[in-house]
Structures are given as structure tokens and as C-alpha cells.
C-alpha positions in Angstrom: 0.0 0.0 0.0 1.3 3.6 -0.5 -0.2 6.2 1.4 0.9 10.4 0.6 0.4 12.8 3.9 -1.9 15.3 3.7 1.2 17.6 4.1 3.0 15.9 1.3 -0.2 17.1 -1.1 -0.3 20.5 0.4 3.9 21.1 -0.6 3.5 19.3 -3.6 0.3 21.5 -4.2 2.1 25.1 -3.7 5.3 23.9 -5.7 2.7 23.5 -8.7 1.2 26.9 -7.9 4.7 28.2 -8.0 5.3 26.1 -11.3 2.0 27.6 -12.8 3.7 31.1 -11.8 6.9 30.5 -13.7 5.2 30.0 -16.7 2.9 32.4 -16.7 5.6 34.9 -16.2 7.9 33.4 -19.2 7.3 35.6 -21.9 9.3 34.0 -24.3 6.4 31.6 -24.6 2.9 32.1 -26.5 0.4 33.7 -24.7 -2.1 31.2 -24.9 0.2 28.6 -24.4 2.0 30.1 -21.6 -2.1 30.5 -20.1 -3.2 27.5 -20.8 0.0 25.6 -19.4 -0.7 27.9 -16.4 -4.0 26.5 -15.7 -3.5 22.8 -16.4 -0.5 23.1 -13.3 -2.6 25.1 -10.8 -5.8 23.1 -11.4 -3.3 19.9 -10.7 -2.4 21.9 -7.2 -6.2 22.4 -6.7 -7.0 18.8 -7.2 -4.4 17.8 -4.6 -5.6 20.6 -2.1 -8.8 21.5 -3.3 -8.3 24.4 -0.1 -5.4 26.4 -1.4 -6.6 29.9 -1.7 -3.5 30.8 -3.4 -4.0 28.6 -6.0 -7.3 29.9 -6.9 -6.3 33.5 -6.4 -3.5 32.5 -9.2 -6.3 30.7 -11.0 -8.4 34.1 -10.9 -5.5 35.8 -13.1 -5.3 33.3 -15.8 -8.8 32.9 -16.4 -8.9 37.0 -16.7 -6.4 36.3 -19.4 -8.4 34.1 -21.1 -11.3 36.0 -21.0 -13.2 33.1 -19.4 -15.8 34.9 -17.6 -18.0 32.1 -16.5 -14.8 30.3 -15.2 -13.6 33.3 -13.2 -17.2 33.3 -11.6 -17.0 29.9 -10.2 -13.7 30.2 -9.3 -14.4 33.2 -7.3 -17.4 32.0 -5.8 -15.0 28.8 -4.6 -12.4 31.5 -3.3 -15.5 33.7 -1.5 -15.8 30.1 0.6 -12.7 29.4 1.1 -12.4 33.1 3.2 
């Protein structure tokens, strides 16, 4: 059997934030890509710590990038709980 700490989830979670943060911020990469990579990573972090309010605070950005206004509204609404 293999078990993974709750702690282990919630590192491995913010390291995938962070990931999502460094190529958001690399500008030497297509926007859409660079947005779309962004969000695949930090919805990984959310689905290992469905609680991290950074990583839907992040999430918030890149959705306003994509112009995904339904998105942002559910993800803020998830956010507004959270707090």
C-alpha cells in the first residue's frame, strides 16, 4: 500500500502553484500557451488541495487572461468560501 500525507499534497500543491507562476511569467512563450499551461498546473495543485486559496487567487489571473468569464465566476465564488 502507499499512502501520501496530507502535508505531502499541500507542498506538492504550492510547488505546482509556483510552477504555474513561472510559466505564466515566461514571456518568451505564446500567450495562450504560456495560459493554458498555467492553468492545467494550478488546477493539478487544486485537485491535490482542493483548499489552497492561493491557487485559486492565481487561477483568478489566468482565467482573466483568457477571458473566461463564467470560469472566473465559479472560481471566485470557490475563493469567497474558502475566506
Amino acid at each position: 500500500m502507499f499512502f501520501v500525507s496530507c502535508g505531502h499534497k499541500k507542498d506538492e500543491s504550492r510547488e505546482l502553484v509556483n510552477r504555474a507562476n513561472t510559466v505564466y511569467l515566461n514571456f518568451d512563450i505564446d500567450t495562450e500557451k504560456r495560459i493554458d499551461s498555467a492553468l492545467t498546473l494550478v488546477d493539478s495543485a487544486i485537485i491535490l488541495d482542493d483548499e489552497n486559496f492561493q491557487a485559486y487567487l492565481n487561477k483568478a489571473t489566468y482565467l482573466v487572461g483568457k477571458r473566461d468569464i463564467e470560469g472566473l465566476l465559479v472560481n471566485n465564488l470557490k475563493m469567497v468560501a474558502l475566506k
